[in-house]
N, C-alpha and C positions, 0 to 999 in steps of 0.2 A: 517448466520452472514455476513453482507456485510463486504469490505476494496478499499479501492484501498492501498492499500498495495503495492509499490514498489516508486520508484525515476528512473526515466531516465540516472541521471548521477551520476557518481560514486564519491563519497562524503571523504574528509580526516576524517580519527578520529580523534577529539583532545579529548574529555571526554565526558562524561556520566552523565546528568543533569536531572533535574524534574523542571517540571516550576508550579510553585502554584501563578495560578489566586484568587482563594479564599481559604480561608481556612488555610493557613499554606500548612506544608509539611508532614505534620502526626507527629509520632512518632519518625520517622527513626535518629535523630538526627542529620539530613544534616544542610551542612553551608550554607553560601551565598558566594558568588563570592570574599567578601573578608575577609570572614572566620568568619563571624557572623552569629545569626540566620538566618533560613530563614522566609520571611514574605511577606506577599502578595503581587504579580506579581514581585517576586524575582524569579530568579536562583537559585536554590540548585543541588549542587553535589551530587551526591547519592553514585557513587564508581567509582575510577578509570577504563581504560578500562583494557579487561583483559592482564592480563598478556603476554598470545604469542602475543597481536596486539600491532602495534609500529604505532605512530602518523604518519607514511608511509602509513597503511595502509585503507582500504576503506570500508564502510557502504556502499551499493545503496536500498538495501530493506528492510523491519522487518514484523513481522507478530506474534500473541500471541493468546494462546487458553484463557490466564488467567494473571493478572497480576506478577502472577510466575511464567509463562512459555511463554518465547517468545524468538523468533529466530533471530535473522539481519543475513543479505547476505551479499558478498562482492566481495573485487579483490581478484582476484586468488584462489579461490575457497573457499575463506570465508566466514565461518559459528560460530556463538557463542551465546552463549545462555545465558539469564538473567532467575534465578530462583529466582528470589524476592527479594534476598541479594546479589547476585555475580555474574557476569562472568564467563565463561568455552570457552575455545575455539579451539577443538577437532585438528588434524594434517588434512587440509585439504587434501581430496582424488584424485580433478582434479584442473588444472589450470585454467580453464576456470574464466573471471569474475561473479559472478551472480547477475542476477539482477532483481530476483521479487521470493517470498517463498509467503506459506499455507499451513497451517495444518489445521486439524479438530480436535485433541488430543494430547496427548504428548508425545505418539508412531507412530502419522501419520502425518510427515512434510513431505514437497515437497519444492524443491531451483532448478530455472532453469535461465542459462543465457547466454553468447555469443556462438555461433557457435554449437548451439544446446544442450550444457551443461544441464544434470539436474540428480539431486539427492532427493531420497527420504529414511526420517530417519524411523526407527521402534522403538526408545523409547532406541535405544542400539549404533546405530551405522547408519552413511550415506554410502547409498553405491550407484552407479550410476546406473540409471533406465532414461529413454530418448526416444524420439520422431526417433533419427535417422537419424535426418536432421541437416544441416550446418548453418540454419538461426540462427541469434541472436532470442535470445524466453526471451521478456522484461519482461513480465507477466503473473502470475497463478493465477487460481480461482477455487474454485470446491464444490459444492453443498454437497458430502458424499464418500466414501471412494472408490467409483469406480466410478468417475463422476470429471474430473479432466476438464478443458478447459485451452488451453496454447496458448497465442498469438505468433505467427510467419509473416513471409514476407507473405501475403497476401493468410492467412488461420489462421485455429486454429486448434490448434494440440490436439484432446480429446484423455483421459484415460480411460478404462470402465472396470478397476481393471485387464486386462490381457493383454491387447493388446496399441498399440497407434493405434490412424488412422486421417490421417490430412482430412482435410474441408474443400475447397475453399470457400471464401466470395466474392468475385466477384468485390476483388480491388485489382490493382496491388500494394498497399501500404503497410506497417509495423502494423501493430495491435500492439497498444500500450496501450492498455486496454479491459478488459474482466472482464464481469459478469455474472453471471448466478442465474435463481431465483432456477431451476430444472434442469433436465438432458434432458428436453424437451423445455426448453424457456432459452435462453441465447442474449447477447451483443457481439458485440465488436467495438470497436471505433478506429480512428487514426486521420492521417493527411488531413488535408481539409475539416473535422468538419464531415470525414464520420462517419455512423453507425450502423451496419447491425444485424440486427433479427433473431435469431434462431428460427424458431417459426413451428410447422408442420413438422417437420423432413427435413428444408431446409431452407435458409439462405434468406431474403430478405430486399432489401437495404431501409433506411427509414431517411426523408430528418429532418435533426436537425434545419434548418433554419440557419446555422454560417456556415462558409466557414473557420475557422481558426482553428489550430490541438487542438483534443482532447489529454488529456492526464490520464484524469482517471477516471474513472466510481463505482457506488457503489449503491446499492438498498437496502430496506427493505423487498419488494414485489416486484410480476411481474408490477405492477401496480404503480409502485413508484422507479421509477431509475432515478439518477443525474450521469453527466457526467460538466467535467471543462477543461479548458483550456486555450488557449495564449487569452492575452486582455482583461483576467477578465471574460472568458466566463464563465457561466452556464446558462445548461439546463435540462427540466425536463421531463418525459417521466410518462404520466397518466393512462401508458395502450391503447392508440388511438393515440397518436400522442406526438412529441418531439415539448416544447415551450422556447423559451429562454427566461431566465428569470434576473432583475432587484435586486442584491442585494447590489448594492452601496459599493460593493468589490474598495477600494482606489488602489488596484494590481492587480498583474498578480495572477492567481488563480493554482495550482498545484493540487492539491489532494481532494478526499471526501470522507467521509464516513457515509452512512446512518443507523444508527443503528434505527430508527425509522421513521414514515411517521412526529412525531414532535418532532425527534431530527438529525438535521441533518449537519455535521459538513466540511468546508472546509478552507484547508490553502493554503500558498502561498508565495508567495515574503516579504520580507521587514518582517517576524512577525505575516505576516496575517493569522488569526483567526476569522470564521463567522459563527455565527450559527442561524439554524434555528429551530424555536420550535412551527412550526405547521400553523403560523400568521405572524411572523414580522422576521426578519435579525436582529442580533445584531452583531456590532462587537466586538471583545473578544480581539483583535491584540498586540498585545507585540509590547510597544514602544521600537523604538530598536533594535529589535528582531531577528532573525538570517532568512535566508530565509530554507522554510518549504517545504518538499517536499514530504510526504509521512502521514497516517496520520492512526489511528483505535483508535475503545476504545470497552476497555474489558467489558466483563460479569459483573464485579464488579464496574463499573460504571466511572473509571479510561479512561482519553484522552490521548492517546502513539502521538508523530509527532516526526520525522525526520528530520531533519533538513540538508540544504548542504553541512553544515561543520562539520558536524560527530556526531551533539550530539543526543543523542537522551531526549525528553521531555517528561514528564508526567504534565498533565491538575488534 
């Protein structure tokens, strides 16, 4: 399951929303922003934040196996979990901010972030598990339960269920996104529109055509990865070569997510919403809208975004 799954910058909570483009907002009985129903390309409230988090504190990343189980990161080692109806949000373990999670299950999350911080849950309890290095580590990705890839200052920090062992990619820069299709073919992307290949059990550099930072990456297949970034970038990667590509994105572009070769989803500045369904861009955008920085949609067919101002959305 692709994500780019995480935000760069560390976001205030003010609430906890669902945004219904079509359809309503189901059953849940949510209002609207001023306490009426909710109704198409409204805001609905879904449930206050939890309890231990005070509108001080910070969202930077989420991640969900299902949409009753999903994780957000945060400052100071904030972790809380949505199980479909509520909030929980456990006595954090370390201080560190975090700032990128993944799970595969609802016993196997992983939350990593400043100065080498990370934590992985077993369905009971987070307890701290780490690379052992001082880099800020912005983002996780990982194919199955011993196959973890973590961006660092110019490497990636792999897990292979016992050990860590970092990876030089052969840029003196931040790795600020990672994907992997297997434990044998992986991404990572950064600053300067680089984006280096895991391919043959070594790393090799591969020109995107954009010279402007990436910021987040997401595939359906080895053969089908998007990567976005400053100035509206995207680009696409066929298997043979990265093309950048035209989708009439009105902003700055932040986040993707590819859950299909024709469903493919990216947000952004200002509300931005764009999807692709195999042929054509549409835009989705919320007039209005809050800026979007993070983005996945579940198994059940549900779109999660992030927003910079803490809330988080449901599509």
């Amino acid at each position: 399951m692709p994500l780019t799954h995480h935000v760069r910058r560390l976001v205030p909570i003010a609430s906890v929303v669902a945004l219904a483009l079509a359809g309503g907002c189901g059953g849940d009985g949510a209002a609207g922003p001023g306490g009426g129903s909710c109704t198409t390309a409204s805001f609905c409230v879904v449930t206050p934040a939890p309890t231990p988090i005070t509108p001080g504190d910070t969202f930077s990343a989420f991640f969900g196996t299902s949409d009753a189980d999903i994780w957000a990161a945060g400052k100071q080692g904030l972790l809380a979990h949505w199980d479909g109806h509520a909030w929980t949000a456990p006595t954090p373990v370390i201080n560190n901010n975090m700032l990128g999670v993944w799970g595969r299950a609802s016993n196997d999350f992983w939350a990593v972030g400043e100065h080498g911080g990370g934590l992985h849950y077993d369905g009971q309890s987070w307890t701290p598990n780490n690379p052992g290095v001082a880099d800020n580590l912005p983002c996780i990705w990982g194919t199955g339960a011993n196959d973890l890839w973590v961006g660092a200052l110019a490497a990636v920090e792999r897990w292979d269920g016992a050990t860590w062992m970092r990876s030089g990619i052969g840029t003196a820069n931040p790795v600020l996104g990672v994907w992997a299709a297997s434990p044998g073919e992986g991404w990572a992307i950064g600053g300067g529109g680089f984006a280096r290949h895991f391919v043959g059990g070594s790393w090799e550099s591969t020109s995107t055509g954009v010279a402007v930072g990436l910021y987040g990456i997401s595939g359906s297949a080895a053969n089908d990865v998007w990567a976005v970034g400053a100035q509206s970038t995207v680009v696409h990667w066929d298997g043979t070569a990265w093309t950048p590509v035209t989708t009439g994105a009105p902003r700055e572009t932040q986040a993707v997510w590819a859950a299909a070769a024709n469903d493919v989803w990216i947000v952004g500045l200002a509300g931005l919403v764009m999807h692709w369904d195999g042929q054509t861009w549409s835009d989705l955008s919320i007039a209005g809208g809050p800026d979007l920085g993070a983005v996945w949609r579940s198994p059940q067919g549900s779109l999660w975004a992030l927003a910079l101002d803490g809330r988080l959305l449901r599509h």
